[in-house]
C-alpha positions as CSV (number, residue, x, y, z in Angstrom):
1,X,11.0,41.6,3.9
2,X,13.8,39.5,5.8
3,X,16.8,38.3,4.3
4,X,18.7,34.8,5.4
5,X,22.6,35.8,6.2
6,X,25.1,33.0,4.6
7,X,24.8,31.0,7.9
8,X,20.9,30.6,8.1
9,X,21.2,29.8,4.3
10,X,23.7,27.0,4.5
11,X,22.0,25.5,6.9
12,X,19.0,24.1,5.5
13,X,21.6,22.9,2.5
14,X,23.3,20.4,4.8
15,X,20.4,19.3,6.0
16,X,19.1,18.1,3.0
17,X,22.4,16.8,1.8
18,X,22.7,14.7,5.1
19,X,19.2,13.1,4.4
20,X,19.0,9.5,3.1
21,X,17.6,9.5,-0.4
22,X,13.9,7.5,-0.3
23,X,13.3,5.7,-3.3
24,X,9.6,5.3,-2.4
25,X,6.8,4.1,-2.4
26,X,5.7,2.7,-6.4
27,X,2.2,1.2,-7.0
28,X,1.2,-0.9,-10.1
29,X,-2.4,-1.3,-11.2
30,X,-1.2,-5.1,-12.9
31,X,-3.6,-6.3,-16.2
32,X,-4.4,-9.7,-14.7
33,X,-7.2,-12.2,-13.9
34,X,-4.8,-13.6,-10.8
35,X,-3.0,-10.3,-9.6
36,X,-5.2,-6.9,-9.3
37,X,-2.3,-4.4,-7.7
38,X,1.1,-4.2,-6.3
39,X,3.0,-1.8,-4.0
40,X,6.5,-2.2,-3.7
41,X,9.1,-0.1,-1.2
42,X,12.5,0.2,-2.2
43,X,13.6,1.5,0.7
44,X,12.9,-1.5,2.7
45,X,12.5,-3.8,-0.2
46,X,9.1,-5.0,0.6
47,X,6.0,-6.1,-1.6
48,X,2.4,-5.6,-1.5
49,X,0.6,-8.1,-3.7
50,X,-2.8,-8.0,-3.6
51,X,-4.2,-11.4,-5.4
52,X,-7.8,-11.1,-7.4
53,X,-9.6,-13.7,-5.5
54,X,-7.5,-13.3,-1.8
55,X,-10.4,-13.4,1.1
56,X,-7.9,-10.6,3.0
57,X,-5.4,-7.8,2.6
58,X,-2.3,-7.8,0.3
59,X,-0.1,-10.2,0.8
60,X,3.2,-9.2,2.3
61,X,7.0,-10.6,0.9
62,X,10.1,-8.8,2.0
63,X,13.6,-9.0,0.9
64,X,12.1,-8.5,-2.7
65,X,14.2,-7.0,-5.0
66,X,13.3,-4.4,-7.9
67,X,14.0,-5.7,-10.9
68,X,11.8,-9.0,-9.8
69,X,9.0,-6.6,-9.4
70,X,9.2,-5.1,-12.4
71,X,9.4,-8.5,-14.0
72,X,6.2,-9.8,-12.3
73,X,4.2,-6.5,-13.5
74,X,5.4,-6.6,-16.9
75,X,5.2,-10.1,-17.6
76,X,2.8,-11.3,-20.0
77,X,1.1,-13.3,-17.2
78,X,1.9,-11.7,-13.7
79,X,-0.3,-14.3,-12.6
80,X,1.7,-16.9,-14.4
81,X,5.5,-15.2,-13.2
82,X,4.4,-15.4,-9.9
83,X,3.6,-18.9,-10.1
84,X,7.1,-20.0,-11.7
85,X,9.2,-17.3,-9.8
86,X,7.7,-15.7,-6.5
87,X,5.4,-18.3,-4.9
88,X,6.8,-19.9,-1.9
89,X,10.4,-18.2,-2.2
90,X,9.1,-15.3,-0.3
C-alpha cells in the first residue's frame, strides 16, 4: 500500500480550491399545456425552453437570470408568465 507524502497530498487540494464553482446544469419538468420542460445554466445564464406545440428544438434565451426562471416554472401559468414576462425580451 502507498502512502501520499504532504506534498503529493496538498496538491490535489489547491487544485480543487483554484477551480471555479459550476452552478450547473437544472432541468424542470414544468405542469403546463404551453411549456413541457426547461433547462436553465447558471453558469452562462442561459435557457432552454421547450414549448408544447414548438415544430423544433428548445428555444434558446441567454442573459436569463435565476430568479426569473424560477418564477416562470413556479408560476401558476408558466405558459401565462412567459407571455407577460419573457416573450420578446429575450
Amino acid at each position: 500500500m502507498a502512502f501520499l507524502d504532504a506534498a503529493e497530498e496538498g496538491a490535489g487540494l489547491l487544485e480543487e480550491a483554484d477551480a471555479p464553482e459550476s452552478k450547473g446544469r437544472k432541468t424542470y419538468n414544468v405542469n403546463s399545456s404551453a411549456i413541457t420542460r426547461v433547462e436553465y445554466d447558471a453558469d452562462s445564464e442561459t435557457a432552454y425552453i421547450t414549448f408544447a406545440k414548438a415544430p423544433s428544438g428548445p428555444y434558446t434565451l441567454e442573459g436569463v437570470s435565476e430568479i426569473e426562471i424560477e418564477r416562470l416554472v413556479n408560476a401558476e401559468s408558466p405558459g401565462a408568465y412567459w407571455n407577460a414576462n419573457m416573450r420578446g425580451k429575450y
